[in-house]
C-alpha atoms as one frame of an Amber mdcrd trajectory, in Angstrom:
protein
  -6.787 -12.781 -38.273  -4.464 -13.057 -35.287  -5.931 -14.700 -32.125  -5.530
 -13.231 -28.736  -4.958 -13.840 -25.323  -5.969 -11.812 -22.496  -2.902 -11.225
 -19.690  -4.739 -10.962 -16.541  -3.569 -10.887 -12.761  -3.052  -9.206  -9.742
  -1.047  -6.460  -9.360   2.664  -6.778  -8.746   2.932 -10.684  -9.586   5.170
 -10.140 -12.433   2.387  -9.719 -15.148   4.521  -7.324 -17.250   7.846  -9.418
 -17.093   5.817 -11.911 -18.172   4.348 -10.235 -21.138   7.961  -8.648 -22.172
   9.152 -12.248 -21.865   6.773 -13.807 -23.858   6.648 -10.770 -27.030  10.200
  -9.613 -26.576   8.473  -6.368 -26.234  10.164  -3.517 -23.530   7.866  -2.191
 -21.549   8.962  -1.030 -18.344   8.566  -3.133 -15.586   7.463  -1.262 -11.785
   7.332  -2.629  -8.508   4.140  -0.847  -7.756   0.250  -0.965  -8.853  -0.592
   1.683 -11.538   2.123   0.866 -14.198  -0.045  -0.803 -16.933  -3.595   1.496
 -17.222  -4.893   0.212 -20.276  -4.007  -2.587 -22.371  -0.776  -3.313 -24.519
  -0.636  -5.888 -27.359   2.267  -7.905 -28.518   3.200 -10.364 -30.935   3.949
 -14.074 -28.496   7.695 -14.982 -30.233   7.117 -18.843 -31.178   2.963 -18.165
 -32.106   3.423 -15.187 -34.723  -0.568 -16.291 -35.185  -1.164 -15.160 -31.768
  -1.101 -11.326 -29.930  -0.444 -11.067 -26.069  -3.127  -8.316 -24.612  -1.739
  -7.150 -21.216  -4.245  -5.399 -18.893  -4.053  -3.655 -16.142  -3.311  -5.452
 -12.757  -6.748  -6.234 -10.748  -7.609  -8.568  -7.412 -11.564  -9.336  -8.905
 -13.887  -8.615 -11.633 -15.893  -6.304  -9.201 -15.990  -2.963 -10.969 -15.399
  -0.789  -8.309 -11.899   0.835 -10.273 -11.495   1.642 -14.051  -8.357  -1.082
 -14.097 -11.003  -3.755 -13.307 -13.595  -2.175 -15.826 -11.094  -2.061 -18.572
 -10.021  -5.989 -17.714 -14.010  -7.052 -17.374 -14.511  -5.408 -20.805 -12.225
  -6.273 -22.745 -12.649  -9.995 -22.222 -16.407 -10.211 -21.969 -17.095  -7.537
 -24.930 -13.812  -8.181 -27.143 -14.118 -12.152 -26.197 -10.100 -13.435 -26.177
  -9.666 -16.751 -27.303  -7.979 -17.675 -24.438  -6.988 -16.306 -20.890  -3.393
 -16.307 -19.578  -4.267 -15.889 -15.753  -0.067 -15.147 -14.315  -0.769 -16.531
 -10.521   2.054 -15.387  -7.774   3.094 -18.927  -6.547   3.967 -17.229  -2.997
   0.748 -15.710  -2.901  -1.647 -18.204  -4.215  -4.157 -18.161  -1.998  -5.304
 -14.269  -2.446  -4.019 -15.092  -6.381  -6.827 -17.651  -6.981  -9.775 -15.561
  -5.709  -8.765 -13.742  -9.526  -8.813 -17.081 -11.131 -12.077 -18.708  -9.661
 -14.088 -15.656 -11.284 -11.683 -15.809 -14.630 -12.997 -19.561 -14.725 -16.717
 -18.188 -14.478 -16.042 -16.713 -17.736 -16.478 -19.951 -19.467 -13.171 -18.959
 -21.760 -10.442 -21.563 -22.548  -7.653 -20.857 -20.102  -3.804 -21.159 -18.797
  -2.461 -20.565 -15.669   1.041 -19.542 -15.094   2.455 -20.212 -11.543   4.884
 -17.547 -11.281   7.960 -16.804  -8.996   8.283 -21.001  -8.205  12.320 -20.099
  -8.047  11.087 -18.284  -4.505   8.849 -21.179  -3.789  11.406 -23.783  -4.395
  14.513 -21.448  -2.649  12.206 -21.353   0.636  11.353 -25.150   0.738   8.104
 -24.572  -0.048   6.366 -26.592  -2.607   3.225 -26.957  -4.972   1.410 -30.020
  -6.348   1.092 -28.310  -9.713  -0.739 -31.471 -11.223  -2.992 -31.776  -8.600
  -3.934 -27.920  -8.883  -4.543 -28.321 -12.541  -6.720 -31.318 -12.198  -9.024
 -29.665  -9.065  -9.160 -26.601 -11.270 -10.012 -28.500 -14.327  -7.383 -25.945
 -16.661  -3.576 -26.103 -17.853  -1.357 -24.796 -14.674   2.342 -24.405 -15.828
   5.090 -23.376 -13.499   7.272 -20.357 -14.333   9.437 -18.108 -13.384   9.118
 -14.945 -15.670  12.723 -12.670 -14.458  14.506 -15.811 -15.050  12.529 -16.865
 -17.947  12.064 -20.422 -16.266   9.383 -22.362 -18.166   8.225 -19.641 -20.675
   8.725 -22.428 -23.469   6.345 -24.603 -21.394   4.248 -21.811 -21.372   4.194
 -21.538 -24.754   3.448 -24.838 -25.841   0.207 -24.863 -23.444  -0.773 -21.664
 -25.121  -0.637 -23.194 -28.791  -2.082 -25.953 -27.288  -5.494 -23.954 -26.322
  -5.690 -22.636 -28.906  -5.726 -24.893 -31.619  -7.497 -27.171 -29.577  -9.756
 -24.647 -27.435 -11.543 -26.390 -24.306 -13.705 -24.325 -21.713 -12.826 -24.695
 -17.964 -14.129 -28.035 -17.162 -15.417 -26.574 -13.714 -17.000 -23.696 -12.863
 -19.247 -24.639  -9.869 -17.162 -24.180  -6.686 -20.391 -23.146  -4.271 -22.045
 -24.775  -1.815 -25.351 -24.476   0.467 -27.426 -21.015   0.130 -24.839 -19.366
  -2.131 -25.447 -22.403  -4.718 -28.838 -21.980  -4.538 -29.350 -18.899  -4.925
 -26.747 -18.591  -8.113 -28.305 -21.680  -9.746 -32.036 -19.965  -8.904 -30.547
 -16.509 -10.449 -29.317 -18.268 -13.360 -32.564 -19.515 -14.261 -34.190 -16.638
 -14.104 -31.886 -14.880 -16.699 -30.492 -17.469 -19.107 -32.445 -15.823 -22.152
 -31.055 -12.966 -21.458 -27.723 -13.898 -20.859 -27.737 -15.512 -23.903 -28.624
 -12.725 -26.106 -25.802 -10.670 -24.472 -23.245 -13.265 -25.164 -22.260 -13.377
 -20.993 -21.563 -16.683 -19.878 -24.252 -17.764 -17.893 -22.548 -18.569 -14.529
 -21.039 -15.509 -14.575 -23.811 -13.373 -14.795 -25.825 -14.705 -12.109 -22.782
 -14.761  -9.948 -22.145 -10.880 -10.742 -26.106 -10.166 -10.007 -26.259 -11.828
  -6.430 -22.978 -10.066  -6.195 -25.262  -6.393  -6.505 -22.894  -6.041  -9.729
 -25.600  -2.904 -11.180 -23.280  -3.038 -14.694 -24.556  -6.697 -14.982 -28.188
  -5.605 -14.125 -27.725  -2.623 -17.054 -25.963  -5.423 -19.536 -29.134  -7.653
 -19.186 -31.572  -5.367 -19.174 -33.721  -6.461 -16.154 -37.456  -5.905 -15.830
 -39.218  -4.950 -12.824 -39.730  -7.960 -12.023 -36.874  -9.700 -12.203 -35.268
  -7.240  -9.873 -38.056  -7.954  -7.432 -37.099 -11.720  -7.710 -33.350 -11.166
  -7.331 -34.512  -8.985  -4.719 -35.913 -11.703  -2.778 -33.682 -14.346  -3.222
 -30.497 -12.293  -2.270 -32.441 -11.370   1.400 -33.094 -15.088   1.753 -29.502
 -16.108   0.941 -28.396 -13.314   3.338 -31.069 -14.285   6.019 -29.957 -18.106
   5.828 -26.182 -17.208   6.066 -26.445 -13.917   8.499 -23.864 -11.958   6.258
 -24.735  -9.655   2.953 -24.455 -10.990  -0.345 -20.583  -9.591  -1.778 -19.123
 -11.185   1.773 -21.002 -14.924   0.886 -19.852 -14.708  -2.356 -16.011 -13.937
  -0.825 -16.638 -16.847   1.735 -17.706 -18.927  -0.975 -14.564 -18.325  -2.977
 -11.912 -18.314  -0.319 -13.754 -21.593   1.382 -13.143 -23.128  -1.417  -9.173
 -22.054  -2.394  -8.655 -23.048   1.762  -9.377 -26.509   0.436  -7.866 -26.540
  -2.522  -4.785 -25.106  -1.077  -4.529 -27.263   1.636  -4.417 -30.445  -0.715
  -1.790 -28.850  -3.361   0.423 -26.379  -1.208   2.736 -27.527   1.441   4.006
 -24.640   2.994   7.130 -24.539   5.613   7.472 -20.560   6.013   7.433 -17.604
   4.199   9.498 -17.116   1.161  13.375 -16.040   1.797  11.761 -12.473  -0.156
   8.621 -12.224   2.293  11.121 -12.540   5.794  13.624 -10.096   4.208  11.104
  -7.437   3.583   9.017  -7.897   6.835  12.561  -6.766   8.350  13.111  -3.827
   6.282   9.570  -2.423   6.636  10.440  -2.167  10.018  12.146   0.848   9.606
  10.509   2.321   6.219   7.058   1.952   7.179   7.861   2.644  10.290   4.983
   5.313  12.272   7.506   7.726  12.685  10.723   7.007  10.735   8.918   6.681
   8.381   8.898   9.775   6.212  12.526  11.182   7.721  13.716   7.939   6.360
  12.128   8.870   2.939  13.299  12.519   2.555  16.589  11.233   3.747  16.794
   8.780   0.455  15.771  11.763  -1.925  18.083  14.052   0.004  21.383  11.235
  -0.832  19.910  10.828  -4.418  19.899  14.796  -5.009  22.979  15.168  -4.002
  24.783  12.629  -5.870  22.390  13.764  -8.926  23.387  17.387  -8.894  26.940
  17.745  -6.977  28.640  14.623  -6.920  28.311  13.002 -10.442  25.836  15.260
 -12.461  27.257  18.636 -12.284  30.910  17.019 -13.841  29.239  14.971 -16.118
  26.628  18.144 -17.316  30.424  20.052 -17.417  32.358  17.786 -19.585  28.905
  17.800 -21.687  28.763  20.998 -22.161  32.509  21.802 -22.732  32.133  19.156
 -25.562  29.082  21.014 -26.953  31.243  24.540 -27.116  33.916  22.716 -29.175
  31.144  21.410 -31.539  29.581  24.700 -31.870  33.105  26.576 -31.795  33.720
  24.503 -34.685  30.909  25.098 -36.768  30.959  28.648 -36.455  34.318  28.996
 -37.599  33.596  26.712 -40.254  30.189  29.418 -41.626  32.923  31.866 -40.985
  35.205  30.459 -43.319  32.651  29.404 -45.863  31.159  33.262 -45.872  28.038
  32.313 -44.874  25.378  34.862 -44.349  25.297  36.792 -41.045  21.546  36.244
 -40.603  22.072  32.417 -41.564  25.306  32.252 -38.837  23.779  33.701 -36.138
  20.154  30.894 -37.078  22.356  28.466 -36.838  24.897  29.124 -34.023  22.881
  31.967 -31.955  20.249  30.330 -32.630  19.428  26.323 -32.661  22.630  25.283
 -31.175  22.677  27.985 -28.560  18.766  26.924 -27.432  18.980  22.970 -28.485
  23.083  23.003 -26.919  21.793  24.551 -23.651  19.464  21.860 -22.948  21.290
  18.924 -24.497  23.600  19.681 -21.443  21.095  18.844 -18.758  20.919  15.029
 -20.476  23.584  13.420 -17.334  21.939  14.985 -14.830  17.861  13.486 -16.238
  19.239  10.290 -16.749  20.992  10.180 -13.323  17.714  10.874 -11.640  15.613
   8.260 -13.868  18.715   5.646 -12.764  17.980   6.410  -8.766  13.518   6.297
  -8.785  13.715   3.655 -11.039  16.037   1.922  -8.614  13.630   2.521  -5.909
  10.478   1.715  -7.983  11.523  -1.813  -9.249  13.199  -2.334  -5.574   9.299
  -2.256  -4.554  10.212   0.765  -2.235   7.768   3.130  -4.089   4.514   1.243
  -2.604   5.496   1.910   0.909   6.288   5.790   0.729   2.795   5.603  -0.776
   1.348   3.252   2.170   3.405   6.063   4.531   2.201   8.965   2.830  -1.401
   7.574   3.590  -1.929   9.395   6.508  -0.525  12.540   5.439  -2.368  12.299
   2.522  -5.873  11.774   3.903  -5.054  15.318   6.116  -5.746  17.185   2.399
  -8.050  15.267   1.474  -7.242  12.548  -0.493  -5.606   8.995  -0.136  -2.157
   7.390  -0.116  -3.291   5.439  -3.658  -3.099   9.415  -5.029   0.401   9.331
  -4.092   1.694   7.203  -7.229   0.448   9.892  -9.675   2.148  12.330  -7.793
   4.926  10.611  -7.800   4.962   9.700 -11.587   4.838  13.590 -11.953   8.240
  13.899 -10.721   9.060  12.287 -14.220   6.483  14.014 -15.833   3.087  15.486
 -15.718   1.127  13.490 -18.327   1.559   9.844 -17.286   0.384  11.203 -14.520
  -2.191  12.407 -15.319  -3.125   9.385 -17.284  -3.049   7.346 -14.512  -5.120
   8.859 -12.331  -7.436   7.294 -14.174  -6.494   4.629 -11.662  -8.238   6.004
  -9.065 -12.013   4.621  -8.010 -13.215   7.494  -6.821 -14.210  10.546  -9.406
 -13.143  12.887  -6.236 -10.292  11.689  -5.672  -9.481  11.678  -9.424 -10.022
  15.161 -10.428  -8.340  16.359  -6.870  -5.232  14.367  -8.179  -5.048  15.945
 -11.662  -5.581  19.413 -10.258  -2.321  18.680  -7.389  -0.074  16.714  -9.398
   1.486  19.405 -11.996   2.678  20.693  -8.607   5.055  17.826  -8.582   8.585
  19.205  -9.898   8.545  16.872 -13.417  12.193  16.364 -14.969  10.936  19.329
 -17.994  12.226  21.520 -14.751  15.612  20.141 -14.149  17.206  22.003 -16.755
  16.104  25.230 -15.649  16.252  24.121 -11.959  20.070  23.151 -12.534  20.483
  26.704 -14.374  19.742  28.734 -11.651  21.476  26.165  -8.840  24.471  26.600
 -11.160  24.473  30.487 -11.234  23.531  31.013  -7.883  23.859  28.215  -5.084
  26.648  25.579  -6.798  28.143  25.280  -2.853  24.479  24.461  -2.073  22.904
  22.636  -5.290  21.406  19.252  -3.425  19.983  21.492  -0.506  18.391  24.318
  -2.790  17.266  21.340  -5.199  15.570  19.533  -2.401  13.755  22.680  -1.036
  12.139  23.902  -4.246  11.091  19.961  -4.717   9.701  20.809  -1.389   8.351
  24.187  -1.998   6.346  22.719  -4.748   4.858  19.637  -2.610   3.955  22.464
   0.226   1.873  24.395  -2.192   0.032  21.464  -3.551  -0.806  20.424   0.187
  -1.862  24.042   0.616  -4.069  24.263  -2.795  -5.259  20.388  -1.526  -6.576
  21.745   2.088  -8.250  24.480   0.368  -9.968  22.745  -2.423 -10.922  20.032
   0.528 -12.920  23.138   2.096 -14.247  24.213  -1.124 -14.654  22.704  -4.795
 -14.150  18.665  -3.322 -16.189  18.205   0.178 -16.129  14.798   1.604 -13.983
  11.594   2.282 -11.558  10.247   0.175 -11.908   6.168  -0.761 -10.063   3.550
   1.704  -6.616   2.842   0.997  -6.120  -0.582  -0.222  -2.607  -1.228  -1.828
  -0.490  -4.212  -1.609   2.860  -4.117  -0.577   4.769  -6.451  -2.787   8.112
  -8.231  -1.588  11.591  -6.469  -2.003  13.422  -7.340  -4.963  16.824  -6.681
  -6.293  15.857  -4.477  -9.440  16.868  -5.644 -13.059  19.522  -4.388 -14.644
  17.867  -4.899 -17.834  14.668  -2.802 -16.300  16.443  -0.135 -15.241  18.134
   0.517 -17.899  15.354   0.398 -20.237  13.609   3.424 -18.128  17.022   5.378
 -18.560  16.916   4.869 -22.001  12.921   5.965 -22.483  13.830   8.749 -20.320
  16.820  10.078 -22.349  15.574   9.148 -25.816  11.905  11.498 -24.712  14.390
  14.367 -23.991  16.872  13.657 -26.956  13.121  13.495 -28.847  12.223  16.782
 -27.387  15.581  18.425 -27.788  15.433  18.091 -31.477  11.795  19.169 -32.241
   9.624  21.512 -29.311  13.008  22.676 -28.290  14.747  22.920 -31.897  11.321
  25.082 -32.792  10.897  26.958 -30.243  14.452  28.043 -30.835  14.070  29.068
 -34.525  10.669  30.805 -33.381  12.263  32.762 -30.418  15.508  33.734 -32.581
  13.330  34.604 -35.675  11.233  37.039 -32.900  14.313  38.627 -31.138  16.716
  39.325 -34.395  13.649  40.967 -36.211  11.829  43.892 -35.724   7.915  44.283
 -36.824   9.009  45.598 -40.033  11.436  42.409 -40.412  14.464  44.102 -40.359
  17.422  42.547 -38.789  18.550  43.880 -35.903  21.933  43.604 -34.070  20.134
  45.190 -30.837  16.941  42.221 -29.742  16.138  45.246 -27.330  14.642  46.693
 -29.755  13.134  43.176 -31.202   9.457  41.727 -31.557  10.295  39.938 -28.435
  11.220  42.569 -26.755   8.223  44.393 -27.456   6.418  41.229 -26.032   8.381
  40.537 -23.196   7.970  44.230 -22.253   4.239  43.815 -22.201   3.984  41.726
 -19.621   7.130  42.386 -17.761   4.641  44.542 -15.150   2.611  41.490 -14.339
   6.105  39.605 -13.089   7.808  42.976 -11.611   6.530  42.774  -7.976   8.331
  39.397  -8.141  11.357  40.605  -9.264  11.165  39.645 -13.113  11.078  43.044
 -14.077  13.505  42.374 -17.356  11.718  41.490 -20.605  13.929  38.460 -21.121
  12.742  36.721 -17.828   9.291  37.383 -18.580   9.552  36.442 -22.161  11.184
  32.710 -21.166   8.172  32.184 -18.651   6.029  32.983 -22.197   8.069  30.284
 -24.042   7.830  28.055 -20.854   4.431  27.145 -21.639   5.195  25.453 -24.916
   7.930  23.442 -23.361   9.205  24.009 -19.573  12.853  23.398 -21.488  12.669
  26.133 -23.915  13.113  28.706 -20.568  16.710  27.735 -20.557  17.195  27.623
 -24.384  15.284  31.033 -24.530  17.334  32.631 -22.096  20.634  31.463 -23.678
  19.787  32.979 -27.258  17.816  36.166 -25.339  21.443  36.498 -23.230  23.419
  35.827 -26.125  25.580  33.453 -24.200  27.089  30.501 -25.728  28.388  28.820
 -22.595  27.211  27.855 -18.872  29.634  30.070 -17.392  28.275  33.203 -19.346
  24.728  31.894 -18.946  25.400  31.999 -15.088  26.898  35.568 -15.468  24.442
  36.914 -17.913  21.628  35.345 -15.041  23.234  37.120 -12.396  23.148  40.781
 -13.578  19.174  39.501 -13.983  18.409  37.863 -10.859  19.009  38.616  -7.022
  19.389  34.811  -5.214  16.050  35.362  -3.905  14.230  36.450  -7.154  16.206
  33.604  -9.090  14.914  31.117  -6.461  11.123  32.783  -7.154  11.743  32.500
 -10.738
């Protein structure tokens, strides 16, 4: 059986770089808490005996969110042979209050000092040694973008693990707060025990008021009275309650250990660049202009400047493709149902969309520009206080803004979220979000109706759909989800010049999801929609589709869209489709319209639509 090793950290210090770096695996790196929501295995290159668990960024192993839940479980339940505890080098001292309660666990353990390029490039400097040997674990310096160390890394890895040795320290209290964990842990050692939770760790987590601890251990009356009393007399003795001793107790003791291993000159080069840029983007009232400004620049160049040529010369190259094949059925005497499957049909629907594929990919090059730039945490930081208006906070803002890409990664990690409230108020908001399933349809009616005005229409129905969500938020504040949303907490991590290799890797996910789309909901849907609109209900083939199954659908329904303005059967009938895939609106209108390029797609639209009913649609 293959060992493993638990990844653990804080969030943003380079946990996932480190994990692709040590498996060769590709997950996408972001710049902002909430990427990783439950745990990813890999294969470790040079230890094909050993598999790399990454889990989700957390600052403790309180478990006040589900990240730190799924981290706490999975190494006390599952039981890891060893930790890998990644440590931001420029950050150590909130890094190591993480790593004090990762020691508690009594589990053999490596620490990688991460980002020491930026520790080094300030002047900065860290006794690594002398951390190890206060700590009493392996501490190995690294740099995980530049791969610095990684075989060091390694080697200490292998090293625990064929010869595994507990943390040689896990006492770092002093005074009341030692008394009262050593008095707790006497109380519950059988217990503990039985459980298989380190010892230490459990009474630390019960004078903490941890109640998953008290359910793990099973607690009699009793022994809740006891713990009772000798929390109020720690509390009386120090005049503070019990979860800020136990934080005393932990940073008191990283203050000294700091202070003999860290010699510190100034902030990082990466810390003083971004403290000057966040003077205008989290600015109190640039901030958000500043924002909509960067989307506004991004649209444009997505949808005028370089997507709308690029989507052209795509879809010029598709009509030669499919101009050649049909010529080629023609000249084969094919059947007329089977020519008009094939051309009318799949490479009409799957063609239509395949066009859209510059303009996704050029919109998955600019966020993910902005997320790995470490941009995306402050529009959430900004959106804070707008947020907290409708009822939730600015941490609900990174679901929202994963549904731009699409709707169920966001969903999933909402998950994120501590509060049940302010989960359930995200899921409901989020599909409000314009995900990139739209862009094909949004770029077919900004094609056929607005192409002078493309960026400016595309940014307003983006906006349209943010307005109603804030709407449908204020109301369901009043109604459904009464109350206070949970404080914001998020930390804004230092600027960096995105990777090449990271970006590139979310361009390719992004296209290869469509591509994967394209060729089966889409390539379905297509067969299913032709199939409906060349038949009749006695299956006879029709050269009319007015007359069609689909027609007969479409026309059913058609009076619930007219006072909207979809009073055709084929607009109501791609909404139908919609639902199956958002994408299969514009394949569904191409075979329903019979049109075979973009500019008789935009003409066949327009003898549909008004502007103003397109723009509804």
């Amino acid at each position: 059986m293959k060992q493993k090793i638990a990844l653990a950290g804080n969030q943003n210090c380079g946990k996932t770089t480190l994990f692709n770096a040590l498996t060769g695996s590709n997950q996408h790196v972001g710049n902002f808490p909430g990427v990783t929501v439950e745990e990813k295995e890999g294969t470790i290159r040079r230890l094909n005996n050993a598999v790399l668990v990454d889990l989700p960024g957390i600052y403790s192993l309180s478990p006040y969110t589900a990240e730190e839940v799924v981290t706490r479980d999975f190494i006390v339940k599952q039981k890891p042979q060893a930790i890998l505890n990644i440590v931001d080098a420029t950050n150590i001292e909130r890094n190591l209050y993480l790593t004090l309660q990762l020691i508690e666990l009594e589990t053999p353990i490596v620490i990688a000092l991460n980002m020491m390029d930026e520790v080094r490039a300030s002047g900065n400097s860290i006794n690594v040694e002398e951390l190890s040997m206060r700590l009493g674990v392996p501490v190995v310096p690294i740099s995980a973008s530049k791969k610095e160390g990684i075989d060091d890394l390694t080697d200490a890895l292998q090293r625990v693990l064929e010869h595994p040795v507990k943390p040689q320290k896990i006492d770092f209290c002093s005074g009341p707060v030692h008394t009262a964990i050593h008095s707790m842990a006497h109380l519950v050692a059988d217990q503990a025990a039985e459980a298989g939770i380190p010892l230490r760790f459990a009474a630390t987590k019960l004078i903490e008021g941890d109640d998953l601890m008290e359910q793990s251990l099973g607690l009699s009356e009793a022994q809740c009275h006891v713990l009772s009393h000798i929390v109020e007399q720690m509390e009386e003795e120090l005049g503070t309650d019990r979860e800020a001793a136990l934080a005393d107790m932990r940073y008191y003791y990283i203050s000294t250990l700091c202070k003999g291993t860290v010699v510190k000159r100034q902030e990082t080069t990466e810390q003083l660049r971004s403290e000057k840029i966040d003077r205008l983007f989290t600015h109190k009232y640039l901030g958000i202009p500043v924002f909509l400004v960067i989307m506004l620049v991004i649209f444009w160049v997505t949808f005028s400047l370089l997507g709308a040529p690029l989507q052209d010369l795509l879809d010029r190259g598709i009509g030669v493709v499919v101009s050649w094949l049909n010529e080629l059925l023609i000249k084969e005497d094919v059947s007329p149902v089977l020519q008009s499957l094939v051309v009318d049909g799949i490479c009409a629907g799957v063609g239509s969309v395949l066009s859209f594929l510059p303009i996704i990919v050029l919109l998955f090059f600019f966020l993910s520009l902005l997320e790995d730039s470490g941009y995306m945490a402050r529009v959430a930081f900004v959106m804070d206080k707008l947020l907290r208006k409708i009822g939730l906070s600015g941490r609900s803002f990174v679901p929202m803004l994963i549904g731009f890409g699409c709707s169920v990664p966001a969903i999933m990690s909402a998950r994120t979220l501590s509060s049940e409230r302010d989960r359930k108020m995200t899921i409901l908001l989020t599909p409000f979000m314009s995900c990139s399933a739209k862009l094909p349809i949004y770029g077919m009616i900004t094609a056929a109706f607005f192409p002078q005005h493309a960026a400016l229409v595309m940014i307003s129905i983006y906006a349209l759909g943010i307005l109603v969500a804030v709407l449908c938020g204020l109301l369901l504040k009043e109604t459904a989800f009464r109350g206070n949303p949970v404080p914001f907490v998020m930390e804004l991590p230092a600027y960096r010049v995105p990777s090449a290799q990271s970006v590139l890797l979310h361009m390719w996910e992004k296209a290869k999801d469509f591509l994967h789309k394209a060729f089966t909901v889409i390539f379905l849907a297509s067969l299913a929609i032709w199939f409906l609109q060349s038949f009749d209900f006695g299956l006879h083939y029709l050269e009319d589709s007015s007359q069609s199954m689909l027609a007969a659908i479409g026309s059913a329904i058609a009076p619930v869209f007219a006072p909207l303005g979809f009073a055709d059967w084929r607009a109501s009938t791609a909404l139908l489709t919609g639902l199956t895939a958002k994408e299969a609106v514009v394949s569904t209108l191409t075979v329903l319209t019979g049109a075979g390029t973009d500019s008789a797609l935009s003409a066949a639209l327009q003898a549909m639509f008004t502007p103003l009913t397109a723009f509804s649609f």
